[in-house]
C-alpha positions in Angstrom: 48.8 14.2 -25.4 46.0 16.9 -24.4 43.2 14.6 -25.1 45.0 12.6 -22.4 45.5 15.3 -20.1 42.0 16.3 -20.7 40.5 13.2 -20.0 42.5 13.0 -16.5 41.2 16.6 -15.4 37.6 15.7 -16.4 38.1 11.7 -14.5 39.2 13.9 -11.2 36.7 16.0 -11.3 34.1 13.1 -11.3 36.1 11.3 -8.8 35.6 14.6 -6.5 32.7 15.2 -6.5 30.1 12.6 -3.7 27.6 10.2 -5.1 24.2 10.8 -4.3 23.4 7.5 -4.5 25.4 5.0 -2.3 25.0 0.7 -2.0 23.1 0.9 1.2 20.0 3.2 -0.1 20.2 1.0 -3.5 20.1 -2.5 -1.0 17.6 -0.3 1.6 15.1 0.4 -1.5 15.6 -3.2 -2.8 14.4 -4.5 0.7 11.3 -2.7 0.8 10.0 -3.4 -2.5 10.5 -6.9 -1.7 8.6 -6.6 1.3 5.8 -5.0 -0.1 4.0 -8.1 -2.0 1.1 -7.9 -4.1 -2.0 -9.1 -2.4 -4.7 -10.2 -4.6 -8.3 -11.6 -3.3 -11.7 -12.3 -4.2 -14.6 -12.0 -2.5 -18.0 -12.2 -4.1 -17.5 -10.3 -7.5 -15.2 -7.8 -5.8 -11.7 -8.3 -6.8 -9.3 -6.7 -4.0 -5.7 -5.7 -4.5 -3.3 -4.3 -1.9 0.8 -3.4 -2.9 0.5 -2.1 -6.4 0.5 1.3 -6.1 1.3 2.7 -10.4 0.6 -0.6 -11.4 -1.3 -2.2 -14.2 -3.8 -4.7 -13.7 -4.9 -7.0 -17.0 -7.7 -9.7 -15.9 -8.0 -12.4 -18.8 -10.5 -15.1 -19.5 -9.5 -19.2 -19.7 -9.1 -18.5 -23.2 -6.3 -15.9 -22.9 -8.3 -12.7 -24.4 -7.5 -10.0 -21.8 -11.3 -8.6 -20.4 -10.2 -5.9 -18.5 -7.4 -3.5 -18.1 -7.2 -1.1 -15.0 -4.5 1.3 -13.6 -3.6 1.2 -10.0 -3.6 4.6 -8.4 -3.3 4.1 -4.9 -1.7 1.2 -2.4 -4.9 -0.5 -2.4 -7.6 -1.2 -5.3 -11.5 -2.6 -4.7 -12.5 -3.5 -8.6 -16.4 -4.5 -9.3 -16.4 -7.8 -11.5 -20.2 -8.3 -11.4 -20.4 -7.3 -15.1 -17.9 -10.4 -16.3 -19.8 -14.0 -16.3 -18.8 -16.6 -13.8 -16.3 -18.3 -13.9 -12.1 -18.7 -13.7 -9.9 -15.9 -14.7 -6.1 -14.6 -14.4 -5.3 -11.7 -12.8 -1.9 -10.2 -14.0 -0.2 -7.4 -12.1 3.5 -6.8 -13.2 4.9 -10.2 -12.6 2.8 -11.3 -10.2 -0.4 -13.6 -11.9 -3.3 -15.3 -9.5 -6.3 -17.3 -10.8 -9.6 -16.4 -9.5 -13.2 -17.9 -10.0 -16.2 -15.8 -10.2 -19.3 -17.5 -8.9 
C-alpha cells in the first residue's frame, strides 16, 4: 500500500513538471538535418566535402582496404589526394558513400 502511494506521489510530480523537449523541436531538428545533405566532389586530386560537420570520412581502394581516415571539423572539408595513385575509390561519410576516380 505505501509503495503504491509512493509511486503515485513520485508519477505526479513527473506529470507536473514541463518537458523541455516538445514534438515540434524533435520534428523541427529532424527537418534540418535532412536538409542539410552531404556534398561530396572531386576536382583534380582535391576531394571537397560540404554538410558533415563531426563527421568521419574513410576513403577506400577498389579492393575494400580503407586508405585514409579523416575527421570533419568544420561544415566544409578541402582534403589533398595527390599522394594516393589514380584511380577509383569510395568515399564513406556516415551513411552517405560516393565513388570517385583520381586521374
Amino acid at each position: 500500500m505505501k509503495k503504491q502511494i509512493l509511486f503515485i506521489i513520485i508519477a505526479a510530480l513527473f506529470l507536473s513538471v514541463p518537458c523541455a523537449v516538445n514534438a515540434q523541436d524533435i520534428q523541427r531538428t529532424t527537418i534540418e538535418q535532412e536538409q542539410k545533405e552531404v556534398s561530396i566532389n572531386v576536382q583534380d586530386a582535391t576531394l571537397y566535402i560540404k554538410n558533415a560537420e563531426h563527421a568521419v570520412v574513410e576513403i577506400y581502394n577498389m579492393a575494400g582496404v580503407r586508405v585514409i581516415t579523416y575527421r570533419i571539423d568544420s561544415n566544409s572539408k578541402t582534403i589533398d589526394l595527390n599522394h594516393l595513385a589514380k584511380g577509383c575509390y569510395i568515399v564513406k561519410i556516415g551513411k552517405v558513400a560516393r565513388k570517385v576516380y583520381l586521374r
